[in-house]
C-alpha positions as CSV (number, residue, x, y, z in Angstrom):
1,X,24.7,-138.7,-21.9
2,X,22.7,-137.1,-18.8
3,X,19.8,-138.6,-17.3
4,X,16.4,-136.4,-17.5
5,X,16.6,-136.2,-13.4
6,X,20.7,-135.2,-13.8
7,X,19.5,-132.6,-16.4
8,X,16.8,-131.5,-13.9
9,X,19.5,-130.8,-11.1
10,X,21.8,-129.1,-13.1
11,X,19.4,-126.7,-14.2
12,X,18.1,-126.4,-10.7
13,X,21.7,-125.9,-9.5
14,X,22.7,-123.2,-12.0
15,X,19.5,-121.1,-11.5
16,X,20.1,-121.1,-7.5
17,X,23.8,-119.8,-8.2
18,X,22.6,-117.6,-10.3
19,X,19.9,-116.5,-8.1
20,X,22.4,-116.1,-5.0
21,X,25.1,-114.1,-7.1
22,X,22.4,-111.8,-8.4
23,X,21.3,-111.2,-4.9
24,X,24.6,-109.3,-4.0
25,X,24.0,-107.3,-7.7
26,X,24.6,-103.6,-7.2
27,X,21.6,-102.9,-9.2
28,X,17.8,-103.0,-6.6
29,X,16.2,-104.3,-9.7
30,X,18.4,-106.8,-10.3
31,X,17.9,-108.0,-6.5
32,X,14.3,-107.7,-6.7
33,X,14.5,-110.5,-9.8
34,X,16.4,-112.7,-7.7
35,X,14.6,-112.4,-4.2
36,X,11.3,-113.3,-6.5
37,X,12.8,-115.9,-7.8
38,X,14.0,-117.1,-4.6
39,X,10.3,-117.1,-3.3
40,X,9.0,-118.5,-6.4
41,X,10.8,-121.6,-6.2
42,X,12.0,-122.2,-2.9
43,X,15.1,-124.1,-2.5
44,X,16.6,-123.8,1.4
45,X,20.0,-123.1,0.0
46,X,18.8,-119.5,-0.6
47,X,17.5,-119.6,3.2
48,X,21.1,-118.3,4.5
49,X,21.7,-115.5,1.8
50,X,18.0,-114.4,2.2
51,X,18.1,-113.7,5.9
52,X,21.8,-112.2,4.9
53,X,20.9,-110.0,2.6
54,X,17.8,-108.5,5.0
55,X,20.5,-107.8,7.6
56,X,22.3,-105.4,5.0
57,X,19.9,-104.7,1.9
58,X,18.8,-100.5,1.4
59,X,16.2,-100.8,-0.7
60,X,12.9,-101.1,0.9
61,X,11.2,-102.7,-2.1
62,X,13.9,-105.5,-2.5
63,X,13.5,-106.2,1.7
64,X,9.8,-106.8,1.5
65,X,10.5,-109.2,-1.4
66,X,13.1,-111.1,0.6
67,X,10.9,-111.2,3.2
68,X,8.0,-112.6,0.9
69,X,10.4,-115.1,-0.3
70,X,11.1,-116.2,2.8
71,X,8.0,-117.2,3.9
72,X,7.4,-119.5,0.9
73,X,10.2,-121.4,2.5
74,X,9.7,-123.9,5.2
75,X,9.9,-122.5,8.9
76,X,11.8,-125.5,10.1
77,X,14.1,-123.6,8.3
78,X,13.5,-120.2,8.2
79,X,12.6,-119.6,12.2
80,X,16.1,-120.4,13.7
81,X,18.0,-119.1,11.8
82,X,15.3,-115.8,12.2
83,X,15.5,-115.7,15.6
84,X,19.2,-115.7,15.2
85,X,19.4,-112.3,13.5
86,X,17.0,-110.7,16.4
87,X,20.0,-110.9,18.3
88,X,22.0,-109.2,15.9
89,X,24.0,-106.3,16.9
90,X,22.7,-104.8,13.9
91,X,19.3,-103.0,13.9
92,X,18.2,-103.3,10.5
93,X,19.2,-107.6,11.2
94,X,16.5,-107.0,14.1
95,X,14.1,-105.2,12.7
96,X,13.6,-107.2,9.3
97,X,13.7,-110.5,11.3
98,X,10.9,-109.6,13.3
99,X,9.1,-107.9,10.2
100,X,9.6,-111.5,9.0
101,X,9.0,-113.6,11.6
102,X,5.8,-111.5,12.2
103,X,4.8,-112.7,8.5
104,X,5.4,-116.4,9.1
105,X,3.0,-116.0,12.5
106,X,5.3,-119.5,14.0
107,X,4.3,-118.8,17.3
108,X,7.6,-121.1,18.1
109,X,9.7,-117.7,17.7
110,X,7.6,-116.3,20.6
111,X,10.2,-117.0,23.4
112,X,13.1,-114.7,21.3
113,X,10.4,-111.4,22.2
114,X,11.8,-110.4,25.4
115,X,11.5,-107.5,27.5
116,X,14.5,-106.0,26.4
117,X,13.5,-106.1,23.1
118,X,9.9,-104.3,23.3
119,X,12.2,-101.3,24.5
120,X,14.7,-101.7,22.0
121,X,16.4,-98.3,21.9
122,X,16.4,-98.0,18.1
123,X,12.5,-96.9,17.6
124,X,12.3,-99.0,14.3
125,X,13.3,-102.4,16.2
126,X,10.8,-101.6,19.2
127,X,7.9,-100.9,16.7
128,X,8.8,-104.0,14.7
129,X,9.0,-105.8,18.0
130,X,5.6,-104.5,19.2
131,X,3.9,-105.8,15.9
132,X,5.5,-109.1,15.9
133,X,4.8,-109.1,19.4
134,X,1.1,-109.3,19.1
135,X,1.0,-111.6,16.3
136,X,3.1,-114.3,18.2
137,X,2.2,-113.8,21.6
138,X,0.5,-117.5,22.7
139,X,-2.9,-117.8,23.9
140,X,-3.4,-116.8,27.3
141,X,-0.3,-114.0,27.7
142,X,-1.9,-111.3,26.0
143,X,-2.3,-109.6,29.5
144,X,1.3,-109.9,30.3
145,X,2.4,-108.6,27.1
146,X,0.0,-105.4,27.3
147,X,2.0,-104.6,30.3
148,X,5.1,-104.9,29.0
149,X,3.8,-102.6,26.2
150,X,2.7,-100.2,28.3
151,X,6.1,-99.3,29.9
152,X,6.2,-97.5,26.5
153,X,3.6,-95.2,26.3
154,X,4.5,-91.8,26.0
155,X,8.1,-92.7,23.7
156,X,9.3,-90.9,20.4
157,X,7.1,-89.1,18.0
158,X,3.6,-89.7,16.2
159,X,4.2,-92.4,14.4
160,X,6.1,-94.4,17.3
161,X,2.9,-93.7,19.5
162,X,0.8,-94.6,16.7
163,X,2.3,-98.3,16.6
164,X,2.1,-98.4,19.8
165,X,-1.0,-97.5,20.5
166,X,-2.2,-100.3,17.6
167,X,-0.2,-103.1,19.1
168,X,-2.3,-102.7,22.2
169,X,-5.2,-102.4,20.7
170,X,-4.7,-105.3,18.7
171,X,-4.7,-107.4,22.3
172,X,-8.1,-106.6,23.0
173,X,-10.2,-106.4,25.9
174,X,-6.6,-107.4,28.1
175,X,-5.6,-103.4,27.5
176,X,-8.2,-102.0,29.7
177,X,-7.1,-101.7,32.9
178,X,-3.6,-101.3,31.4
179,X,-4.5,-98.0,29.5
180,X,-6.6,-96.9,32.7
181,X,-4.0,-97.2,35.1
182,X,-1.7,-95.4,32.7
183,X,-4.0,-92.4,32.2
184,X,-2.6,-91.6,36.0
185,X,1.0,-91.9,35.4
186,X,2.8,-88.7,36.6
187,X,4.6,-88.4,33.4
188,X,2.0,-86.2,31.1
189,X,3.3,-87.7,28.1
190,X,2.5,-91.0,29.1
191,X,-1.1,-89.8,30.3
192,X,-1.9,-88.2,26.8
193,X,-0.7,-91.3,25.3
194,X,-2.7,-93.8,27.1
195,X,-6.0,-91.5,26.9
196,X,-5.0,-91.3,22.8
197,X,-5.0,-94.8,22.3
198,X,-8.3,-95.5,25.0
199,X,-10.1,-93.1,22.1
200,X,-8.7,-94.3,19.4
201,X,-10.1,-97.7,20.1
202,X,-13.2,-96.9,21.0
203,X,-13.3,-94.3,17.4
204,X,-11.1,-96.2,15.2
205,X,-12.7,-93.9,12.3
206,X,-12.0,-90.7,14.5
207,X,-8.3,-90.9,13.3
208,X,-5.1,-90.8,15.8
209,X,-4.2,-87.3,15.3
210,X,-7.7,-86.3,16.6
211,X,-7.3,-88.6,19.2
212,X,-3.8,-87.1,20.4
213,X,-5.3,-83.6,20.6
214,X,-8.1,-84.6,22.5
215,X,-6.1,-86.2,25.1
216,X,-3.9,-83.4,25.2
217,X,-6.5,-81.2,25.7
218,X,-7.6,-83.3,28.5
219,X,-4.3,-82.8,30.1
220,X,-4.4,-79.1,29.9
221,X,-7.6,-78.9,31.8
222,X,-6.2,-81.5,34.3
223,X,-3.7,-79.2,35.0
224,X,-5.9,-76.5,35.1
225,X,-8.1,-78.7,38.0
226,X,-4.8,-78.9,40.1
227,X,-3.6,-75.8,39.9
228,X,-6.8,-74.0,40.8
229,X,-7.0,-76.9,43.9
């Protein structure tokens, strides 16, 4: 006859199966169930098939949940094997690390956000990267980092810029002389970039968009100025 505590185990150990087979399920809802109850009641033998599944998973509702379950587990666990999967040759490994390392805020990640990383040629890593960026960065190297960032003003479309232009504003007062220096960069795209985001910060309510076409207004006159010089 079992024990109470063998009976406990066993049913602990059938549910975790359960919950790992469901997690490669063809069916999102089914995944969803099984990331939740992943979270719900952590267990670190789902740590490696919840960072797995992250690296591969299409549905973006089932990825937020893995990442929510992963944060109920412990980071002594969780971080390594995180950082890991930022080296991934795979973007989407990269990109839902850092979403997830980003949520667990363990500033001991910090070191795996290099500079190769912030210009990450797939636009989804780099933006991931920049918000991770600014939630792990240590005390003290917030200036560094806003330089770093800054090498990217003026890359990919609105919403790129957008994330951009929020990560830097989320460094406070370190930005300034960053964004003013880069409001005389010979490239025009990183001038209207830099004058968007030194607006948008000072008119959060004012809205990006109105932002952009005010700095790109400013351009045009500015090369109006030189022309006429």
């Amino acid at each position: 006859m079992a024990m109470p505590d063998q009976d406990t185990d066993m049913h602990t150990d059938t549910r975790v199966t359960q919950a790992l087979r469901a997690l490669e399920d063809g069916r999102p809802s089914v995944r969803l169930r099984a990331a939740m109850a992943a979270g719900t009641a952590p267990d670190r033998r789902y740590t490696g098939k919840l960072v797995e599944r992250c690296a591969v998973e299409p549905d973006f509702q089932v990825r937020e949940m893995l990442t929510w379950a992963l944060t109920r587990h412990p980071a002594g666990t969780t971080v390594p094997a995180l950082v890991e999967e930022v080296r991934s040759e795979r973007a989407q490994a990269r990109s839902q690390a850092l979403h997830t390392l980003s949520k667990i805020g363990d500033r001991r990640a910090w070191p795996v956000i290099t500079r190769a990383l912030l210009a990450d040629a797939d636009e989804e890593v780099a933006r991931t990267a920049w918000r991770a960026a600014v939630v792990l960065v240590p005390e003290g190297e917030e200036a560094g980092l806003a330089e770093v960032l800054a090498t990217q003003l003026g890359r990919g479309g609105r919403e790129t810029q957008l994330s951009l232009s929020q990560a830097l504003i989320a460094l406070g007062e370190v930005v300034t002389p960053v964004l003013s220096a880069a409001t005389a960069d010979p490239d025009p795209r990183v001038r209207a970039h830099a004058v968007a985001t030194e607006r948008l910060w000072r008119d959060p309510d004012g809205g990006f968009e109105l932002a952009v076409e005010e700095a790109k207004r400013v351009r045009v006159l500015g090369t109006a100025g030189q022309e006429e010089r």
